[in-house]
C-alpha positions in Angstrom: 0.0 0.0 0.0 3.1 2.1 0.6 4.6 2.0 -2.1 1.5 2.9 -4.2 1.1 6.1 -2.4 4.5 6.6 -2.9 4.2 6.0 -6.7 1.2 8.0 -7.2 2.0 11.0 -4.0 1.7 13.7 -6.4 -2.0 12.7 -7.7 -3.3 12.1 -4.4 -1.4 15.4 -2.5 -3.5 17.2 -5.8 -6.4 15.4 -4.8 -6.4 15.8 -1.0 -5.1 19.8 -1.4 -8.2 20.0 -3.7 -10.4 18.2 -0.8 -10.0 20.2 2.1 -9.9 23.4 0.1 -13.4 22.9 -0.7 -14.1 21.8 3.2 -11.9 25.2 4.0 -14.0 27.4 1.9 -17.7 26.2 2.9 -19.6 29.0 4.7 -19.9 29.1 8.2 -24.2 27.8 7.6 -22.8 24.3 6.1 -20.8 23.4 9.4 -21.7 21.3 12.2 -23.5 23.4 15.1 -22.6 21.3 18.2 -21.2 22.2 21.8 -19.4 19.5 22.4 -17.4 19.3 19.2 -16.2 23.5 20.7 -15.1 21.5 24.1 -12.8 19.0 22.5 -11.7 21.7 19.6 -12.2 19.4 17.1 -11.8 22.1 15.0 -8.3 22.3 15.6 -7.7 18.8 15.4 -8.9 18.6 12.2 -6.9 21.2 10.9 -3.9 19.0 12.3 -5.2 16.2 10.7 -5.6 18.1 6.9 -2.3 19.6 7.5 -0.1 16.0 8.8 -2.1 14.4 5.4 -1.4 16.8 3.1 2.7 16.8 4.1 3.0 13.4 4.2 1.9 13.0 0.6 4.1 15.9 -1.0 7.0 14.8 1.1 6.6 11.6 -1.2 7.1 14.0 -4.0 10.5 15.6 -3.5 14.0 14.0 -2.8 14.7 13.4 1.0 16.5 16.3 1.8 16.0 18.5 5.1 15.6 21.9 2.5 12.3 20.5 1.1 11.4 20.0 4.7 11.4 23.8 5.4 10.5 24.4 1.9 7.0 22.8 2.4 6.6 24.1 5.8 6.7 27.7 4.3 4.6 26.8 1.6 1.9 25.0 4.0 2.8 28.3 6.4 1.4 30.4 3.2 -1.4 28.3 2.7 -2.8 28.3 6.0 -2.5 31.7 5.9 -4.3 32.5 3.0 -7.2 30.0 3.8 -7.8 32.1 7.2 -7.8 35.4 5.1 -10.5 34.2 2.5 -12.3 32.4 5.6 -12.3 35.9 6.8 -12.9 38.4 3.7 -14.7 35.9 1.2 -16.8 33.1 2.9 -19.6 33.9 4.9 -19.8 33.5 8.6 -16.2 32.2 8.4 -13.2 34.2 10.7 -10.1 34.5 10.4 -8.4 32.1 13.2 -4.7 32.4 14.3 -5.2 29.3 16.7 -6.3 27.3 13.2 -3.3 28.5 11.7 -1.0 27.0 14.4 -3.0 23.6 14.7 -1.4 23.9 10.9 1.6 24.2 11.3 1.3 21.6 13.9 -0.4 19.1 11.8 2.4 20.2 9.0 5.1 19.6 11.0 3.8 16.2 12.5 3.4 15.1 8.5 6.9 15.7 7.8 7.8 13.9 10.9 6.5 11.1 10.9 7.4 11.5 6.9 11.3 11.2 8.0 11.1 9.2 11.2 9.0 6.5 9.6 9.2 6.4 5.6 12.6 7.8 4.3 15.1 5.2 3.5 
């Protein structure tokens, strides 16, 4: 199963980055409403959770070297970014959300981990 990913990490890291754009840029109406989701910040988890996917595939993509480490970090850094601005100025009943930025960047960080501690050879 590995090494499938592997071969094809470019088609799915299009796929996925395609995916939770669309989740990212829902309005505010076509989210879950529920109390106990705000107590366990699920939100931020699954931020985390797009962020470690997304990585892990396009660390597939590039040799293993530690500069395309940092160079996807910046680029996921950018991303994150941007999807809290057009939260903010473009979707309705969407905010901008620093603490959904840093679940990012954690959730980028942990992909690219695991990425190195687990996959590269």
């Amino acid at each position: 199963m590995l090494k499938l990913v592997a071969r094809q990490s470019k088609l799915l890291a299009v796929i996925w980055l395609i995916f939770i754009s669309f989740l990212f840029f829902l309005p505010g109406s076509a989210l879950p409403k529920e109390d106990w989701l705000d107590a366990i910040y699920f939100d931020k988890w699954v931020h985390f959770g797009f962020f470690a996917v997304l990585l892990f595939l396009w660390r597939f993509y590039f040799p293993p070297s530690a500069k395309y480490h940092w160079l996807l970090l910046a680029v996921a850094f950018a991303y994150g970014l941007g999807v809290e601005l057009i939260q903010h100025y473009f979707i309705i009943n969407r905010s901008f959300d620093m603490g959904d930025v840093a679940a990012d960047m954690a959730g980028a960080f942990g992909g690219v981990w695991y990425w190195d501690r687990y996959i590269k050879k």
